[in-house]
C-alpha positions as CSV (number, residue, x, y, z in Angstrom):
1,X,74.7,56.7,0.9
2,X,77.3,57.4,3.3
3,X,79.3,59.5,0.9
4,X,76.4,61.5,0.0
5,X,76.0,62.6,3.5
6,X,79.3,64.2,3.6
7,X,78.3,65.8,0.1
8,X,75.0,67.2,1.3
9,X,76.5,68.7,4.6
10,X,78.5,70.8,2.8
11,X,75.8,71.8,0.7
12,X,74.6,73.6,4.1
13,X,77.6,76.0,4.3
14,X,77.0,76.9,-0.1
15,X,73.2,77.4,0.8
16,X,74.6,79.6,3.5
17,X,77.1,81.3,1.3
18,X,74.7,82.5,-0.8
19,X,72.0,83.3,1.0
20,X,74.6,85.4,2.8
21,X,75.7,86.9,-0.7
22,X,71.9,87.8,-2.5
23,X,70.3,89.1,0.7
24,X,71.4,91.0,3.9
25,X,71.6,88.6,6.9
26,X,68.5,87.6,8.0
27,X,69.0,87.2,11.9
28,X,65.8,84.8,12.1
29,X,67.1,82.2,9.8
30,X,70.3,82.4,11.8
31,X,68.8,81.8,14.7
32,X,66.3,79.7,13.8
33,X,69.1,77.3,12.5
34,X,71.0,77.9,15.7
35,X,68.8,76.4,17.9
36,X,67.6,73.3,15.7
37,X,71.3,72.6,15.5
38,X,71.6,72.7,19.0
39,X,68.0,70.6,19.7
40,X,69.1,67.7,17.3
41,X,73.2,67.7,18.3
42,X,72.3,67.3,22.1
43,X,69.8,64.9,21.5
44,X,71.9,63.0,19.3
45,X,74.8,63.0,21.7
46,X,73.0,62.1,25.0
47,X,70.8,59.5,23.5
48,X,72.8,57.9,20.5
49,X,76.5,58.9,20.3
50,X,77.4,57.8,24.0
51,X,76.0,54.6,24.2
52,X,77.2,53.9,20.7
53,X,80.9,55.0,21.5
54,X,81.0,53.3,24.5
55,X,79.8,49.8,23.6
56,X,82.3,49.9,20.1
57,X,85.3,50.8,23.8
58,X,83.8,47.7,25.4
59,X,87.1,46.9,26.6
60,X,88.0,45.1,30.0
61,X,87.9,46.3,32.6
62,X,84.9,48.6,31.8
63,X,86.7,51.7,33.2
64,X,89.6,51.6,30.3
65,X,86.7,52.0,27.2
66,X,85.1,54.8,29.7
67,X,88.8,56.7,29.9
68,X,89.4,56.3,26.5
69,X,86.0,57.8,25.6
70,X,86.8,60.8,27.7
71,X,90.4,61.3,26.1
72,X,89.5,60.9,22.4
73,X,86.9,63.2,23.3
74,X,88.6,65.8,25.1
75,X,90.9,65.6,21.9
76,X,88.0,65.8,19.5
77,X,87.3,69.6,21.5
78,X,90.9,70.8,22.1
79,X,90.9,69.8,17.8
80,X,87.7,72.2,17.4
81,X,89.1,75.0,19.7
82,X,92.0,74.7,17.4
83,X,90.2,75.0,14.2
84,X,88.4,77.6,16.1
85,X,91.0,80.2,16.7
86,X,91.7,80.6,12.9
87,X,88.1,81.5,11.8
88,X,87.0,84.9,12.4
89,X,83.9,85.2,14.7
90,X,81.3,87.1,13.4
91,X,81.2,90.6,12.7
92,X,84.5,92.4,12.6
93,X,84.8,95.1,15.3
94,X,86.4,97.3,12.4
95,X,82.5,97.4,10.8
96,X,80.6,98.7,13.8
97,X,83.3,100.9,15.7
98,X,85.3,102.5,12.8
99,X,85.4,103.1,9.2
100,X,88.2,102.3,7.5
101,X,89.6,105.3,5.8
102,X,91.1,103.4,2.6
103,X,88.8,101.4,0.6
104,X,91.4,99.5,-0.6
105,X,93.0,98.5,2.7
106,X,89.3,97.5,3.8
107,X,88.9,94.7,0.7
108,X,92.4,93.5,1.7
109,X,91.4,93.2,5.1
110,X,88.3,91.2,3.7
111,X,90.3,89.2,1.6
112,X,92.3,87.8,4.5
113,X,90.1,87.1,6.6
114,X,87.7,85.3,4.2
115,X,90.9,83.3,3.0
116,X,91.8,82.2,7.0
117,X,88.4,81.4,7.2
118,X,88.3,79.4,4.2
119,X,91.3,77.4,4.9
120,X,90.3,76.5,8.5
121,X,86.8,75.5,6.8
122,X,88.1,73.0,5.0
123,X,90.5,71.5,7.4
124,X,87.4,71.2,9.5
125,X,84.8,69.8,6.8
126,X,87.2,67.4,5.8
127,X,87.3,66.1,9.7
128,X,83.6,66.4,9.7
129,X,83.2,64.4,6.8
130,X,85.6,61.7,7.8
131,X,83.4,61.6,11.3
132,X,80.3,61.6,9.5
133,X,81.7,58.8,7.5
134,X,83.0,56.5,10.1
135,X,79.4,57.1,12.5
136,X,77.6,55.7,8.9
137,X,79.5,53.0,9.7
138,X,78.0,52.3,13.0
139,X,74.5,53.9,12.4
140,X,73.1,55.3,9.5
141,X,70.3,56.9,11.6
142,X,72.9,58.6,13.7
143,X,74.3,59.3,10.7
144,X,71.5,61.6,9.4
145,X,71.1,63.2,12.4
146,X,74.3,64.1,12.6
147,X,74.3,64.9,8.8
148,X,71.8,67.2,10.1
149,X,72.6,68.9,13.2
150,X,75.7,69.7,11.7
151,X,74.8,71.2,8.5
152,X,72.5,73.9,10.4
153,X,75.6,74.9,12.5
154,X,77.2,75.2,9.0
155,X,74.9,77.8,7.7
156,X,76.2,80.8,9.9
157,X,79.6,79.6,9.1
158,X,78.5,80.1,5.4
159,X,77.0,83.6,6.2
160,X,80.3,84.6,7.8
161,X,82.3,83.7,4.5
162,X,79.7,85.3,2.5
163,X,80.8,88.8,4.2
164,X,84.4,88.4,2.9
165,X,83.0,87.8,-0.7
166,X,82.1,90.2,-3.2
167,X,82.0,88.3,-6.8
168,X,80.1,85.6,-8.0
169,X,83.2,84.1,-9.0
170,X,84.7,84.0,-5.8
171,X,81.2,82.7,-4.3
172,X,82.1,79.8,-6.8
173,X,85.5,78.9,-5.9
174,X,85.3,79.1,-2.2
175,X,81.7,76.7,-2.8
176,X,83.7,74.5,-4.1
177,X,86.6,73.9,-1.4
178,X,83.8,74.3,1.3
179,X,81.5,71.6,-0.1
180,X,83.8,69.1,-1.7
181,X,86.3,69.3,1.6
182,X,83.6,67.3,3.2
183,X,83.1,64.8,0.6
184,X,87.1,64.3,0.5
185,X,86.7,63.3,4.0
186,X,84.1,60.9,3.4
187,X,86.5,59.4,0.5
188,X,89.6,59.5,2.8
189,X,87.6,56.9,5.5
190,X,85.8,55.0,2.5
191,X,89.3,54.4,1.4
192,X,90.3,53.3,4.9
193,X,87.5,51.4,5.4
194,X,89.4,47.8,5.2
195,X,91.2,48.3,8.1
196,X,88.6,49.9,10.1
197,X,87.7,48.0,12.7
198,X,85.5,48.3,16.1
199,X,87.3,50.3,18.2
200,X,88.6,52.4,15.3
201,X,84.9,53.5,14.6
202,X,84.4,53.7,18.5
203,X,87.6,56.2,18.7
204,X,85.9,58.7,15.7
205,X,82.3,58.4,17.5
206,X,84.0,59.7,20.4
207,X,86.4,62.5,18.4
208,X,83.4,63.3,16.5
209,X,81.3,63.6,20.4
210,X,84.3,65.7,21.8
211,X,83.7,67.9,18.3
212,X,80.0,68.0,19.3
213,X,80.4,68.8,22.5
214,X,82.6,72.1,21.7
215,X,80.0,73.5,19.1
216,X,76.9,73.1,21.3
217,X,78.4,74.4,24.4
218,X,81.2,76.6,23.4
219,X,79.6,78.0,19.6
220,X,75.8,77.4,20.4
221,X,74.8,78.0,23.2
222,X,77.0,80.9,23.6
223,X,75.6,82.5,20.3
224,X,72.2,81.7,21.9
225,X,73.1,83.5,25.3
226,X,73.7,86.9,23.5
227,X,71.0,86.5,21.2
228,X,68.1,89.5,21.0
229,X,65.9,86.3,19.5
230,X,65.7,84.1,22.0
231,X,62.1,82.9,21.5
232,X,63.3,82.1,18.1
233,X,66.3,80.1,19.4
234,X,63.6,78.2,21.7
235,X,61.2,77.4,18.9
236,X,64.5,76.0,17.2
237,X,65.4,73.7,20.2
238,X,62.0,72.5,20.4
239,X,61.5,71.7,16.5
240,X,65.4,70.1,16.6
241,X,63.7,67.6,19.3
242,X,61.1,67.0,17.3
243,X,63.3,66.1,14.8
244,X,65.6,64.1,16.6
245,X,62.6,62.1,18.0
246,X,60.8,61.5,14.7
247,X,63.6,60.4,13.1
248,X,64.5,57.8,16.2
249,X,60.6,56.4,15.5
250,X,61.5,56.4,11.6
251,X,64.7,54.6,12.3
């Protein structure tokens, strides 16, 4: 089951692909997805992720599990601003403030940027799936939620790459890397697994909180700050509560 979590969130960022690739960009969806990301992720992390992270660092004295909490997760968001910085945000200003005046140079332009972007996907899915993998170990109810929470931040990332693309055949390809990046990860950690230990799984909960942490407050809820939508956004929250809450009575 845990491997098939990190199969299925990257089947978020293909549905996004081509949704993003058979119809313009629908702007609800988007934001619809934004803010039930952002509902279930800051649910998950307040109620679930801390106290789990912190009682796998149960080390003496108490204060040494709480620093090394903050610093894996301060590495887990310095890691996402990282990945960040090589994945085009959005809408290139080239598209609303100028037309290029070679076609050509335009699908080049394309090209490269959908091939940064690409990369720096996959670098991250395989993280993500290695996180996803390693919070299964600990709770498989987190692990859902997380499975989750994720994947809807995944579908504007698959939007994004869908902009770059203009075959079916490179739809295909880039589908491929994009969804099986995240199972790779999940086969890295199942691999690793014997040597896995407590605090191990308590350092990933916390990389994996620090990674969190960035995408709701830095990706997010900045997205949701310029929004035009933002009763959309709210109905998104609420419903990612809901989710979050049903799935802790379920659980």
């Amino acid at each position: 089951m845990s491997l098939l979590l990190t199969f299925l969130v990257g089947l978020f960022i293909l549905g996004g692909l081509i949704l993003g690739f058979y119809s313009k960009k629908n702007e609800k969806i988007i934001n619809l997805s934004i803010g039930v990301a952002f509902g279930v992720i800051l649910s998950l992390m307040l109620l679930e992720l801390v106290p789990e992270a912190y009682e796998k660092l149960a080390l003496e004295p108490k204060w040494r599990g709480i620093v090394m909490l903050g610093v894996t997760a301060a590495i887990g968001i310095l890691l996402m601003n990282i990945l960040d910085g090589f994945v085009p945000h959005h809408e290139h200003e080239s598209r609303h403030h100028h037309k290029h005046k070679d076609d050509t140079c335009h699908d080049e332009h394309l090209d490269h940027i959908g091939i940064l972007a690409t990369v720096a996907l996959v670098l991250h899915n395989v993280i993500e799936g290695m996180t996803l993998y390693a919070t299964s170990l600990s709770s498989m109810n987190s692990a859902y939620l997380l499975c989750v929470g994720i994947g809807l931040h995944n579908i504007p990332l698959g939007l994004l790459i869908a902009g770059t693309l203009r075959t079916k055949k490179e739809i295909g390809i880039t589908g491929f890397c994009l969804v099986f990046s995240s199972f790779l990860g999940g086969i890295l950690m199942s691999l690793l697994r014997p040597v896995i230990n407590e605090l191990i799984i308590g350092l990933f909960i916390s990389l994996t909180l620090g990674m969190l942490i960035y995408i709701v407050f830095i990706e997010l809820l900045g997205q949701m700050i310029h929004s035009e939508q933002k009763k959309i956004n709210l109905l998104g929250i609420v419903l990612g509560v809901i989710i979050f809450l049903i799935s802790g009575i379920m659980g």
